[in-house]
N, C-alpha and C positions, 0 to 999 in steps of 0.2 A: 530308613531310606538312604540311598546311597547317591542320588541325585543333589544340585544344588542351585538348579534356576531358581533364581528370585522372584523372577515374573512367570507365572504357568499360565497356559492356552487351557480352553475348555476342555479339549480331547486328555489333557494331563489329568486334571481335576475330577473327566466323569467317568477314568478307569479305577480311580481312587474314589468313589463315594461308598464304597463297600466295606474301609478298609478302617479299622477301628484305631488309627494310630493317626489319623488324618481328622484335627476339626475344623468344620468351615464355619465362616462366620464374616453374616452380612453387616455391613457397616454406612447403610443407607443411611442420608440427614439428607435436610435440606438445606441451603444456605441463604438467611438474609442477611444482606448488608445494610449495616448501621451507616449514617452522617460521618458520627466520628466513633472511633472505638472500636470496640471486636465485633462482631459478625453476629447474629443469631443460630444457632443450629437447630432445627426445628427435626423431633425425630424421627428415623421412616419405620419404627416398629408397625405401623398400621402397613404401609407398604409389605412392609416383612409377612404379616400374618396373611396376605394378599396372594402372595408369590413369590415362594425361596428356592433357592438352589436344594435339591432335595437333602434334610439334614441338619441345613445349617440355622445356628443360633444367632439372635439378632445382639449388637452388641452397640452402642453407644461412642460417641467421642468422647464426647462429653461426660456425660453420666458417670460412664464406665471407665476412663482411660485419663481423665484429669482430676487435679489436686481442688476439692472442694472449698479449700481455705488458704488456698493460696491468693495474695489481693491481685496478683497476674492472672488474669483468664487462661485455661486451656494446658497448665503448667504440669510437668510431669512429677505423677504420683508416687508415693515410698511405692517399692515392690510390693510389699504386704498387700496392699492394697489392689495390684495386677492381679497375684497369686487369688486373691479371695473371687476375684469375678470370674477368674478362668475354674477355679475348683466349682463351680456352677453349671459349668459344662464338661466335668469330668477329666480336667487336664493333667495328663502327666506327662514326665520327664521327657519320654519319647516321642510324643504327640508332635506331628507338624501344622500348622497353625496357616490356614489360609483364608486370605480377607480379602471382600470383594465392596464393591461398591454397585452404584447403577452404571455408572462407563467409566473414567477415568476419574473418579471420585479424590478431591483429597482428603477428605475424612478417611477413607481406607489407609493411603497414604499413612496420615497420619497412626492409624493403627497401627501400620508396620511398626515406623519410628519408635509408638513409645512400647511396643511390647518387645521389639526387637533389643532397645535402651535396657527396660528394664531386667533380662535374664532372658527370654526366651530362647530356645535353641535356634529353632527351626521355621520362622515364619518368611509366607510367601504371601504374592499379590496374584489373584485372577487378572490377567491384562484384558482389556477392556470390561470386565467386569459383567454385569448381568445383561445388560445390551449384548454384547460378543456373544453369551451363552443363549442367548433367546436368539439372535439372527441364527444362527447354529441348529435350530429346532429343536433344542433341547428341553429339555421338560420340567416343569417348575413342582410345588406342594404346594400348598395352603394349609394356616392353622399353625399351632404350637407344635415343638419339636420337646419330647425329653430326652433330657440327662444322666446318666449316671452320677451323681456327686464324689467327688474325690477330696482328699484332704489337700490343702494349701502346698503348692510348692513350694520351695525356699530357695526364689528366685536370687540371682547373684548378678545382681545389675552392672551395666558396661559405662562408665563413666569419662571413657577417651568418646563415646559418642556424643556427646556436652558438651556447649560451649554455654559459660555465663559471663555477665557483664564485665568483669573485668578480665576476662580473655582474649575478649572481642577488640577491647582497650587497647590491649598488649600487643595484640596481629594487626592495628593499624598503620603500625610500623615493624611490622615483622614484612621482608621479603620473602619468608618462605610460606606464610600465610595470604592465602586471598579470602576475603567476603562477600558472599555472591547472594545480593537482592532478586528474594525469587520474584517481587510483586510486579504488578505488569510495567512496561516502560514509562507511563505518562507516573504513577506513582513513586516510580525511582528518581522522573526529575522533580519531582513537590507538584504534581497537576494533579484533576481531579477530586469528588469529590469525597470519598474517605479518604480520613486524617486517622494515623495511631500517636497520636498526643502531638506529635511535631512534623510537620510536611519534609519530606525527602529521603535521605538515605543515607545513612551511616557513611561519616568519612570514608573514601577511600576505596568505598564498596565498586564491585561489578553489578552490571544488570544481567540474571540469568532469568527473566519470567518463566514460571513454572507453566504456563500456559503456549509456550512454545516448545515443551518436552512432548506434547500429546498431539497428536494426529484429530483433528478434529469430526473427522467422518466415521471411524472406527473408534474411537475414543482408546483407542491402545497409543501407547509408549512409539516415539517414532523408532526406528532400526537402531541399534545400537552401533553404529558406523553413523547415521547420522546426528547423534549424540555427541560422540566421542568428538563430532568434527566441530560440534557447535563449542562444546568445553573449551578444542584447543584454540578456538578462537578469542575464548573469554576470560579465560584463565589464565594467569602470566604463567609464562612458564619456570618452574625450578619451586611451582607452590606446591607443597608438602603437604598442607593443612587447605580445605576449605572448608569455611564457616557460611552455610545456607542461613539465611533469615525469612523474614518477610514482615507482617504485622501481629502476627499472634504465633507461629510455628507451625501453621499447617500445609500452606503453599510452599515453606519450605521443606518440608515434610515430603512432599513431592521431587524437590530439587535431590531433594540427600535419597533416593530411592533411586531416580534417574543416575546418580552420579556413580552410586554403588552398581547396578546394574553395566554400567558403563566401566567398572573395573577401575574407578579411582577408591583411595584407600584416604586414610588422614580424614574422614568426615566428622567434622562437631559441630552439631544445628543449634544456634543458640536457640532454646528453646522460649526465654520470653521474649523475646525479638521484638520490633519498634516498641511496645506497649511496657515493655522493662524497661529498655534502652531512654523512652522520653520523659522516663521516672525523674532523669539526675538531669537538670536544665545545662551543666556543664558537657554533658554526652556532645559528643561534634556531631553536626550534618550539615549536609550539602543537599542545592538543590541548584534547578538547571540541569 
């Protein structure tokens, strides 16, 4: 394919369900939130067997797309281990990789992020996801989907998309770095009732809520003009680098999608975000 939206509309996706270089893959969860700590993500494979975009494979945040032993929830996987879940649905080299949710999902989000992280060429985001294709009239399956099986790719992961704890460190006082707390505003000043180990938000940080990137009626991405205008507001400017967070990497997962879409460069999402960061009781934050 010679195109390169990030985000595809239905009419993109339903002239390509034909096209054997193209896998789709639902990324339905549900979200409960914990007191204190990481989230539950409860899976939507039962949804999936219910009503899929014609095609597409269900695929996991969790399950499939995080480090089972890592003591961080939700933390990104060796490649090895992308490569082996994608060789399940036939994936090769060429294949472009498109991942949907139920509307603006960040678990898809999060797909992008870590499959994009870890080697992929070519993945895209359905914008609003299986709401936008079902207002549409478009047509769903039911039931299992097979595969072809292909051998493991030998994915060559992108390690400028990564930020860890002690880079985060280091951009507290970098001017050419900013830190942008995707979690909503009452959470970036210490309110509210999820805690990820310590109430507030990384010295220094900006408030970018991921839940003001989306359009809540349509559950798509706002305009990319309104985007760009909300960044140059939040962003200082002459930053090079921005480091999205939030409490576990998935809201910010949303943030670094939006930011890319929006044609900023320099993105490294620290991936264990609050729940690493409130590991070292020395870590700074602020609240208010």
């Amino acid at each position: 394919m010679t195109e390169n939206a990030l985000l595809v509309d239905p009419a993109w996706l339903a002239d390509r369900l034909d096209d054997p270089g193209v896998l789709v893959l639902d990324c339905r969860v549900t979200r409960v939130p914990q007191p204190s700590g990481p989230s539950l993500w409860q899976s939507g494979r039962g949804e999936w067997e219910a009503g899929h975009i014609p095609g597409a494979g269900y695929l996991h945040m969790v399950d499939d797309l995080s480090d089972p032993d890592h003591p961080v929830p939700f933390m990104l996987p060796v490649p090895a281990r992308i490569a082996a879940v994608l060789a399940r649905f036939g994936m090769r080299p060429d294949t472009t990789i498109v991942v949907y949710g139920a509307a603006a999902d960040m678990a898809a989000h999060r797909a992008w992020w870590v499959l994009t992280a870890s080697g992929c060429a070519d993945v895209r985001v359905l914008d609003g996801g299986l709401k936008r294709w079902q207002a549409e009239g478009r047509k769903l399956d039911a039931g299992a989907v097979d595969f072809p099986l292909a051998p493991p790719l030998d994915l060559q992961p992108r390690p400028g998309m990564v930020a860890d704890r002690e880079a985060v460190r280091r951009a507290i006082d970098d001017p050419g770095a900013c830190i942008a707390n995707a979690l909503p505003e009452a959470m970036f000043r210490g309110e509210g009732e999820q805690v990820y180990g310590r109430r507030g938000r990384i010295a220094g940080s900006v408030s970018l809520p991921a839940e003001r990137l989306i359009d809540p009626d349509s559950g798509c991405f706002r305009p990319v003009a309104d985007l760009q205008a909300l960044f140059a507001a939040r962003i200082p400017a002459g930053s090079e680098r921005v480091i999205p967070y939030c409490g576990g990497g998935i809201a910010a997962s949303t943030l670094a999608l939006a930011l890319t879409a929006a044609g900023h460069t320099g993105i490294q999402l620290y991936d264990g975000s609050l729940m690493d960061w409130a590991l070292d009781p020395d870590a700074p934050m602020e609240t208010g």
